[in-house]
N, C-alpha and C positions, 0 to 999 in steps of 0.2 A: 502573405502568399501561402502555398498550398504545403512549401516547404517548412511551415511555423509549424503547422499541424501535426504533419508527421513525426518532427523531430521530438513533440513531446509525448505523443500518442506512443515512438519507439521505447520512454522511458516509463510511462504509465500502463501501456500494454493496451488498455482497452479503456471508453467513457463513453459518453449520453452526450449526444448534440449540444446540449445547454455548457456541463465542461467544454468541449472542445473550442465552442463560441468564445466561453470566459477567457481558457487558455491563449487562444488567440488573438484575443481583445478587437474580436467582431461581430456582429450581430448577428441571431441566432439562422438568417436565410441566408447569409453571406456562409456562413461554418457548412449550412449542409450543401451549397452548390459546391463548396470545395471540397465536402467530403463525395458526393457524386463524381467529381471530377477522378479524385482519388481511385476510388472503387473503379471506375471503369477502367483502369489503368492497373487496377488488380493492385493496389498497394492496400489496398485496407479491405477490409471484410463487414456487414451488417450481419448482426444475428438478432433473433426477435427469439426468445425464450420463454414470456411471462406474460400472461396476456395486462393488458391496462398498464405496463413497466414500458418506459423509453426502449429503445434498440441501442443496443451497445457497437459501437464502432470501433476495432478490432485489428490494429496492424500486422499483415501477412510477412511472410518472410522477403516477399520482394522490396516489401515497404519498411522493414530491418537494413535492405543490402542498402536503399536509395538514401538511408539515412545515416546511413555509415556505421549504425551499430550491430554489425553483427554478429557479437557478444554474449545481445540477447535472445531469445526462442522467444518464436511465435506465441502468442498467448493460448491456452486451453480454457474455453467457458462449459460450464456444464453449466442445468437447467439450478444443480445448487447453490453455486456458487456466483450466479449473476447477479443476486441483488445484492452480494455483497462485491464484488466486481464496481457495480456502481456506485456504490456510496462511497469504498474507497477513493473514486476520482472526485467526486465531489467534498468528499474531505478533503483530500489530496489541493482541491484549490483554496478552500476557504484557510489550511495553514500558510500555504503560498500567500495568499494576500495579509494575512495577521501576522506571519513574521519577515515579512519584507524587510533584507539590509541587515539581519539576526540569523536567518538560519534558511540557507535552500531545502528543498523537500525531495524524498527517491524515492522510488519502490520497492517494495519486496523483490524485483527479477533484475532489478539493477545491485541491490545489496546481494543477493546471489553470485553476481557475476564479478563481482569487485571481489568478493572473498575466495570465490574460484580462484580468481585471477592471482592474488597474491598469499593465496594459502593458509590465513590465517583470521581469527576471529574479527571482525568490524564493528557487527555493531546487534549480535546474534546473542541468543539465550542456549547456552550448555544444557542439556537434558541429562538423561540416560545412556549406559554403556551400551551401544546396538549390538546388533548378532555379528558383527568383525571388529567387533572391541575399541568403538570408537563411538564417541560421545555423540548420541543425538543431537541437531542444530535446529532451535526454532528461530526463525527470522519474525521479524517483526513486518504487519502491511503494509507503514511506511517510516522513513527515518528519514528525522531532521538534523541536517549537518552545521554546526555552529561555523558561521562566516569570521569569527575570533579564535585566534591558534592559544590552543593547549585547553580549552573548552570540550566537553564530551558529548556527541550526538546524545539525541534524544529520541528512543522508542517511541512507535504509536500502534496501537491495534486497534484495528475496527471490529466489533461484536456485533452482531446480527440474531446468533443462537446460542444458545446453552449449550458448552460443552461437558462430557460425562464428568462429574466430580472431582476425582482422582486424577482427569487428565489437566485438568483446569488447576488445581492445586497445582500438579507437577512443573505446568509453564509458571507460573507466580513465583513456585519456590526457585525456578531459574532464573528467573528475572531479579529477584530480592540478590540471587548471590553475585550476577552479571555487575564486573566491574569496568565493561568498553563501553556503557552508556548514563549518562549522568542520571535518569530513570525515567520510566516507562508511563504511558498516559494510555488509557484503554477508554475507547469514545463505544459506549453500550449503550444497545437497546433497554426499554425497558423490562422485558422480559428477564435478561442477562444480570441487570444490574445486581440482584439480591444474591443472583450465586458469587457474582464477582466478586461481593464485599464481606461474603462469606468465606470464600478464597484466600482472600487478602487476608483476614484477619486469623484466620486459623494457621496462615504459614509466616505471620505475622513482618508481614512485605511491607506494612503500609510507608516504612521511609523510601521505599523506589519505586511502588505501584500505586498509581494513581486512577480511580477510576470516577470516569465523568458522563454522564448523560449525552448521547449522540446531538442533541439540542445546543451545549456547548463544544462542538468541536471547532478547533483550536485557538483553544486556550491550551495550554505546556505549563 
């Protein structure tokens, strides 16, 4: 039904027809007449941003209240951030199916909202002292939650671009020190890959940063 879709579109925020299908374990004309169905009912949103890129389908805030989480905010797509918008839901499935019965999968706006909510670190990398004297929070794009108690989530990020040197060291050297996650798996482009591992090694993370070519995501 049309309420599978939603429920996990409210935790993933936004995907490509092909996720949603997967998500729902329907085929790919069945996913979009219910995402039609959706949209006309204003619970979801299409955006086309890239030309030759799938359209990303986009849960609204009515399709937050329908699904009872309204916890989270609406997704925000910019024209930068859409292709990595998509690749994360397409990661986002292939760890779901590779760790089935081992570890459920969340999102960055769910992991947001969980630490909101109880005020304390989950499963986030400590930065720098900000301008009101409290520790910058990097979240991770997705986190795997171990289904065996006293086991530590597992970071994931997805790379897409090269971040500025300095800033790319500074998340690694928080990650190395982050002890609410047993460590961290970085799924990169190729582009990305050479600074990553230059990264790693110069803030000398490589016992909790792991980084692996978008070609193998998930593998942990």
């Amino acid at each position: 039904m049309s309420e599978g879709i939603l429920d996990w579109l409210a935790g993933i925020g936004a995907a490509g027809l092909a996720e949603i299908a997967d998500a729902a374990a329907v085929a790919p004309a069945t996913a979009e007449r219910r995402v039609r169905r959706l949209e006309a009912e204003g619970l979801v949103g299409t955006v086309r941003l890239l030309h030759g890129r799938p359209a990303l389908v986009a849960i609204t805030r009515a399709g937050l209240r329908a699904a009872g989480r309204e916890e989270l905010a609406p997704p925000r797509i910019s024209s930068a951030g859409f292709a990595h918008t998509l690749e994360c839901a397409r990661v986002e499935r292939t760890l779901v199916h590779g760790l089935a019965g081992r570890y459920t999968v969340h999102s960055e706006r769910e992991l947001r909202a969980w630490e909101r909510a109880c005020g304390v670190v989950v499963a986030s990398a400590e930065l720098r002292f900000g301008a009101r004297g409290a520790r910058e929070r990097h979240r991770p794009d997705l986190v795997c939650v171990p289904v065996a108690r006293g086991e530590l989530p597992v970071a994931v990020e997805v790379e897409l671009t090269v971040k500025a040197p300095a800033r790319l060291r500074e998340i690694v050297r928080g990650w190395a020190r982050c002890r609410c996650v047993a460590h961290v798996v970085y799924y990169a482009s190729p582009p990305v890959m050479r600074a990553l591992t230059r990264a790693i090694a110069d803030e000398r993370a490589a016992h909790a940063v792991r980084a692996l070519e978008l070609a193998r995501a998930g593998e942990l």
